[in-house]
C-alpha positions in Angstrom: 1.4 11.8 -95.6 3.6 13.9 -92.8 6.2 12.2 -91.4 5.5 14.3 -88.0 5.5 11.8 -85.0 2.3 11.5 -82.9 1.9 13.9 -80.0 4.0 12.8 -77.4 6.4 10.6 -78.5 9.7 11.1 -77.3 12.6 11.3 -80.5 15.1 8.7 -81.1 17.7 11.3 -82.8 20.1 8.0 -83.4 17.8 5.6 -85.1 15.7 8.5 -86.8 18.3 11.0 -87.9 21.3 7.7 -89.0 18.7 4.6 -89.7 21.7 3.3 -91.4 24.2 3.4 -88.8 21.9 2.1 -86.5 21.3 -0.8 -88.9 25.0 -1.4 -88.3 24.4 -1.0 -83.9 21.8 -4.0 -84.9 23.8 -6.2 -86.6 26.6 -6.1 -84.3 24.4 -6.2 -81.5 24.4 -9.6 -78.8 25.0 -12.0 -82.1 24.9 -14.5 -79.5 20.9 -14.2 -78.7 21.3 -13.6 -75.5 18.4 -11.4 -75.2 16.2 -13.2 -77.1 16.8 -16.7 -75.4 15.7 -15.2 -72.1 12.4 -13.3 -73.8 11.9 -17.4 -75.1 12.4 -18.3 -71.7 9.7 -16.2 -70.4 6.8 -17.2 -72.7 7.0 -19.6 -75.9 7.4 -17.7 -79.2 5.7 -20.0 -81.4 2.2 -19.6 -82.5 2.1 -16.0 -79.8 0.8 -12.9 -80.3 4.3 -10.6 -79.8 4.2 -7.1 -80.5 7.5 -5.2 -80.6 6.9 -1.7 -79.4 9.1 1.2 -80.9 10.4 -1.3 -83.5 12.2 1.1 -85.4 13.2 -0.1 -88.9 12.0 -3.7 -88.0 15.2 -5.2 -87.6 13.6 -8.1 -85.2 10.7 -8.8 -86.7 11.3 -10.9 -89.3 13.5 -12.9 -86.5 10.8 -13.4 -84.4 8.6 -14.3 -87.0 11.2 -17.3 -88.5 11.0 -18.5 -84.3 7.3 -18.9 -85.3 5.5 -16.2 -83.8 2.6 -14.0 -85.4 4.4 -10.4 -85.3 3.3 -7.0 -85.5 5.7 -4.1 -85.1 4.7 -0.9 -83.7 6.6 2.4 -84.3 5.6 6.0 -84.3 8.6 7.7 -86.7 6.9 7.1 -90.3 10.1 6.8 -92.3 11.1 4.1 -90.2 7.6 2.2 -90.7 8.4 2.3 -94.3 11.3 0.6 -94.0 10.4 -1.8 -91.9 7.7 -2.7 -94.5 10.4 -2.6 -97.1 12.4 -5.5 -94.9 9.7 -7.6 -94.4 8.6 -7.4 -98.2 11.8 -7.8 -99.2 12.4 -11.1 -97.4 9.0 -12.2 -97.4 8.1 -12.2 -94.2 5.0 -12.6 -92.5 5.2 -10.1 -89.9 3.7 -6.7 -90.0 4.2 -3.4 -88.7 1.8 -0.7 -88.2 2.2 2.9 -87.6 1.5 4.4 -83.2 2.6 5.0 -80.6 3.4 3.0 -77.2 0.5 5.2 -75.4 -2.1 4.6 -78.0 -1.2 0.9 -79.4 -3.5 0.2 -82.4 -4.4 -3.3 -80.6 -7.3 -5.0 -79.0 -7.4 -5.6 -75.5 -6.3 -8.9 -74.1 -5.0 -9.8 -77.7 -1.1 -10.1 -77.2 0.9 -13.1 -75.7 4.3 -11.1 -75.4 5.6 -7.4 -75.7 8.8 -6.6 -77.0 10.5 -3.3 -76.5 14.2 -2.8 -76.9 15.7 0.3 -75.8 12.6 2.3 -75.8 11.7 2.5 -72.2 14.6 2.9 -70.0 14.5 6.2 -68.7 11.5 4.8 -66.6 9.4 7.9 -65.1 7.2 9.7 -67.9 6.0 6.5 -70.1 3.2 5.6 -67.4 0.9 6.2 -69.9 2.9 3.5 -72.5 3.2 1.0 -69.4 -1.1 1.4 -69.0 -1.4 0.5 -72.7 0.8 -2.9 -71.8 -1.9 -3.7 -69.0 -4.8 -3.5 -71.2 -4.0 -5.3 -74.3 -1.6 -7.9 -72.7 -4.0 -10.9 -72.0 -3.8 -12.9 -68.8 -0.8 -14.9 -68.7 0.9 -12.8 -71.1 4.6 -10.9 -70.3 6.0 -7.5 -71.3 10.0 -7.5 -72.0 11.2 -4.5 -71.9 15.4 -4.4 -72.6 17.0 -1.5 -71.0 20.6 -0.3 -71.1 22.3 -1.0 -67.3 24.3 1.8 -66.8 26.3 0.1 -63.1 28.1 -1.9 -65.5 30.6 -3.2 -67.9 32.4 -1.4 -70.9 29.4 0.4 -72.3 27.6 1.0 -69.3 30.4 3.2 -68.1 30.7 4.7 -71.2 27.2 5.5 -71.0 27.3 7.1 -67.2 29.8 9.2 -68.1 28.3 10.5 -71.3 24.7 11.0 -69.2 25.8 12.2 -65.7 22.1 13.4 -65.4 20.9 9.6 -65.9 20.0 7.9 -62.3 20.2 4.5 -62.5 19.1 4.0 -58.8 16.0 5.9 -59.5 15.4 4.6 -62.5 15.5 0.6 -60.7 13.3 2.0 -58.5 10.6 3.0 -60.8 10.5 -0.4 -62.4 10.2 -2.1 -58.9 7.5 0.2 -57.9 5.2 -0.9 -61.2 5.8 -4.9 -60.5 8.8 -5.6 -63.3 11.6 -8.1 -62.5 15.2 -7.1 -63.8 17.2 -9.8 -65.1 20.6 -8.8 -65.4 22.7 -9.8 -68.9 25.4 -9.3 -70.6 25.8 -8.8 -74.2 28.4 -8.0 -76.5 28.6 -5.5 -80.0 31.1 -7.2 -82.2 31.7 -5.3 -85.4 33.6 -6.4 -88.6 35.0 -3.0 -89.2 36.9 -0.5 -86.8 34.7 2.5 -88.6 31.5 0.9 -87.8 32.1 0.7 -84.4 33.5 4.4 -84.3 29.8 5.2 -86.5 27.9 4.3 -84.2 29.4 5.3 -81.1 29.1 8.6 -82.3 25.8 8.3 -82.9 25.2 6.8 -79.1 27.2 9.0 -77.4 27.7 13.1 -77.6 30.6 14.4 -79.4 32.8 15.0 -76.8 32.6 11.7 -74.8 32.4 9.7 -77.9 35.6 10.3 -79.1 37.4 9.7 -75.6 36.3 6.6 -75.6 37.1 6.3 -79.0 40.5 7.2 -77.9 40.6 4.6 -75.3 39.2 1.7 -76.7 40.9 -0.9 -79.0 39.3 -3.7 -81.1 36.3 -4.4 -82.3 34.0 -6.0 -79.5 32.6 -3.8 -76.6 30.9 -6.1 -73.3 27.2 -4.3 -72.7 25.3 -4.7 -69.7 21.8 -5.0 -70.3 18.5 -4.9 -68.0 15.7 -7.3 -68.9 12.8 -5.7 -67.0 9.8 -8.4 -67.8 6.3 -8.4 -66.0 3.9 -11.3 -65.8 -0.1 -10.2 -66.2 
C-alpha cells in the first residue's frame, strides 16, 4: 500500500514529518477542555454521529468516544491512519478511523450529528470543496466545529503573525462569514512538563528562524493560545 496522500490534500509537514512531537503539542494542548466543552455546548456528544476530519494520529478519538459518542476519524496521510488504529486498539476503543480526504469523505449523506476538525481548515479560501462535503453528509440539525488558530491574539498568536507575515487574518474572518460560520473566540493554554518539549515543538510549528527567537524570549513552560471556534448549524 503507498503511503502517497490522495490528490489534493494539502501536507501537514509537522504532524506527518514529527508524529511524535506532535503527540507531545497534543498532550500539552488546552488540558483544561476548553475546546471541547464548547463543541459539547453546541450539540450533545452522547449517542452522535461525530466525525473528526484530518484526525491525524487519533489523538481525540478515543476522548470523544469515552463522552459517549459513536466516532469515526478521517485522515488522508496513511502512516498516521495506522497509528491512529494502533491507539484505538491499544486502549480498546470503540472508535474508528478510516482512510480520505475532507473533499471526498467516505460517509453517507445526512449521516453525521457533529464534525470535528482541529487545525485543518484555517487558511479558509481553497477547501470549498472540503466545506461542500460538510453540507452533504451533515444531517439537518447537525453542526460543523471547525478549531482554527487566531492569529490577533495572545502569546502564540503573535508568535504565529510574525512567523507567517503572508497569513491575513482579516481575510481569512471574512471567508468564514461569507459561508455562514460563527467564530467563538477562546483561549487555551499548552502547558508542558518539560522545557525541551516545549522548545520540540515550537520548532516544529514555527520556521527556524522565528522559532528560536521566541525561544529566546520566552520563559516557562505554559504558552496562552488564542483559538477560533468557527461552528455552523445545518
Amino acid at each position: 500500500m503507498s503511503d502517497a496522500a490522495p490528490p489534493r490534500v494539502i501536507r501537514s509537514p509537522n504532524i506527518w514529518d514529527t508524529p511524535e512531537v506532535y503527540e507531545l503539542e497534543n498532550l500539552a494542548s488546552d488540558r483544561a477542555g476548553v475546546i471541547d466543552a464548547a463543541v459539547g455546548a453546541l450539540h450533545p456528544l452522547r449517542d452522535a454521529v461525530l466525525v473528526d476530519v484530518g484526525c491525524g494520529s487519533g489523538f481525540h478519538l478515543p476522548r470523544f468516544a469515552e463522552r459517549g459518542a459513536r466516532v469515526v476519524g478521517v485522515e488522508p496521510h496513511l502512516p498516521l491512519v495506522r497509528r491512529a488504529a494502533d491507539r484505538l486498539r491499544e486502549r480498546g476503543s470503540r472508535a474508528r478511523v478510516v482512510a480520505g480526504s475532507a473533499e471526498a469523505l467516505p460517509l453517507a449523506p445526512g449521516s453525521v450529528d457533529v464534525v470535528h476538525a482541529r487545525w485543518a481548515y484555517f487558511f479558509g479560501a481553497g477547501c470549498e470543496p472540503g466545506l461542500a462535503e460538510l453540507a452533504r453528509v451533515v444531517r439537518p440539525g447537525g453542526v460543523a466545529c471547525l478549531v482554527d488558530n487566531d492569529a490577533t491574539r495572545s502569546t502564540f498568536g503573535s508568535w504565529f503573525s510574525r512567523a507567517y507575515p503572508a497569513y491575513d487574518p482579516v481575510a481569512v474572518q471574512r471567508f468564514w462569514d461569507r459561508h455562514g460560520f460563527t467564530t467563538e473566540s477562546l483561549t487555551i493554554a499548552w502547558t508542558f512538563d518539560r522545557r525541551e518539549d516545549l522548545e520540540a515543538v515550537v520548532r516544529i510549528e514555527l520556521p527556524p528562524g522565528p522559532a528560536e527567537t521566541v525561544l529566546a524570549e520566552h520563559e516557562g513552560l505554559t504558552v496562552d493560545y488564542a483559538v477560533a471556534l468557527r461552528w455552523r448549524r445545518y
